[in-house]
N, C-alpha and C positions, 0 to 999 in steps of 0.2 A: 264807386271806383271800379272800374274795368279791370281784367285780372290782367292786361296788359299793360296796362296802365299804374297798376300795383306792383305788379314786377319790375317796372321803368323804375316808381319812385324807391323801393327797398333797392333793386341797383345800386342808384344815386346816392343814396346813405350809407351804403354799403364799405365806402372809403374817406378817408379822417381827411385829405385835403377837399374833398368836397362839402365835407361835414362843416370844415373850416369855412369855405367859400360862403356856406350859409349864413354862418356868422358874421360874416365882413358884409354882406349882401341887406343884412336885417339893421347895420345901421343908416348905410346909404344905398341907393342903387348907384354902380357903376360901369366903367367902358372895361370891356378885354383889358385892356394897357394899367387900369387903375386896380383891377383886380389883380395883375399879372406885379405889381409891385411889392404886393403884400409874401409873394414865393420867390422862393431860389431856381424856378425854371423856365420855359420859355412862354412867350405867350401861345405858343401855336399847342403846348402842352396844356396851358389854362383854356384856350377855346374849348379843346376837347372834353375838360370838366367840365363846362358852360355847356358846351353840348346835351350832356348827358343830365346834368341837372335839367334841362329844359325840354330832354323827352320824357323824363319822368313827372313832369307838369312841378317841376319845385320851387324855379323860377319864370318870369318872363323876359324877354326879348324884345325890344321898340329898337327902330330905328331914330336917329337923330341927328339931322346932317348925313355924313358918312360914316360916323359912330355909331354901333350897338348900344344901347345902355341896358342892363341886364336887372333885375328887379326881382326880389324875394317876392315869393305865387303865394299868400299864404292859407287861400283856396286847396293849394295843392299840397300844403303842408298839413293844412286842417283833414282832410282825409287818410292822412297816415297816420294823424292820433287818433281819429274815429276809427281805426282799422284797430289799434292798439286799446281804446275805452273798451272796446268789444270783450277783448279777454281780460282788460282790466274789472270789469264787472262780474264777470263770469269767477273769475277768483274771486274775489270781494266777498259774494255770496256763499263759494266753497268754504271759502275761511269762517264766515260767519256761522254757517251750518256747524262746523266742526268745533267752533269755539262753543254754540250752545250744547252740542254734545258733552263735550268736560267739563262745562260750568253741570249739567247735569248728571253727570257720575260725581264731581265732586260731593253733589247733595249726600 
C-alpha cells in the first residue's frame, strides 16, 4: 500500500457514516440513491462519502446504464488489516516475551 494510498484509506475510516456505508456495501452493492436511503441526508452528501471511500481504494465504482453501482473493494480493505496484522504481531510477541518473563520470576 502506498503511503497515499494509506492515508486515503485511514481517511475513509475515519468517520462512522462511512464506516456505516461499508456495512450496507458488504451486503449488496448499490446505486447513490439506494445507499442514500439508508441516511437522513442528501444524495449529493452520500456521493461525497462514496467519493472518498473510493479514493481510499475501499470500494469500487462500475458503471451501469446511467447508474453508478458502487461495490465493497475488499482488496482494499484487506490492506488496511494487513497494515494493522503488522502491529498486531509486533504486540503478540511483546506480550509473549513479557508473559515468559513472570511466568519465570514466578519460579
Amino acid at each position: 500500500m502506498t503511503a497515499a494510498r494509506e492515508q486515503a484509506g485511514f481517511r475513509a475510516l475515519s468517520d462512522p457514516t462511512r464506516r456505516e456505508i461499508l456495512r450496507i456495501l458488504a451486503r449488496s452493492d448499490m446505486t447513490i440513491a439506494e445507499v442514500a436511503e439508508n441516511f437522513d441526508m442528501t444524495r449529493a452528501a452520500v456521493k461525497k462519502h462514496l467519493s472518498v471511500l473510493s479514493d481510499g481504494g475501499l470500494i469500487t465504482v462500475r458503471a451501469a446504464g446511467r447508474s453508478k453501482v458502487n461495490a465493497l473493494n475488499p482488496d482494499g480493505l484487506r490492506r488496511v488489516v494487513d497494515w494493522f496484522g503488522y502491529f498486531d504481531a509486533f504486540w503478540d510477541d511483546r506480550l509473549a516475551r513479557l508473559k515468559s518473563e513472570i511466568e519465570k520470576d514466578a519460579q
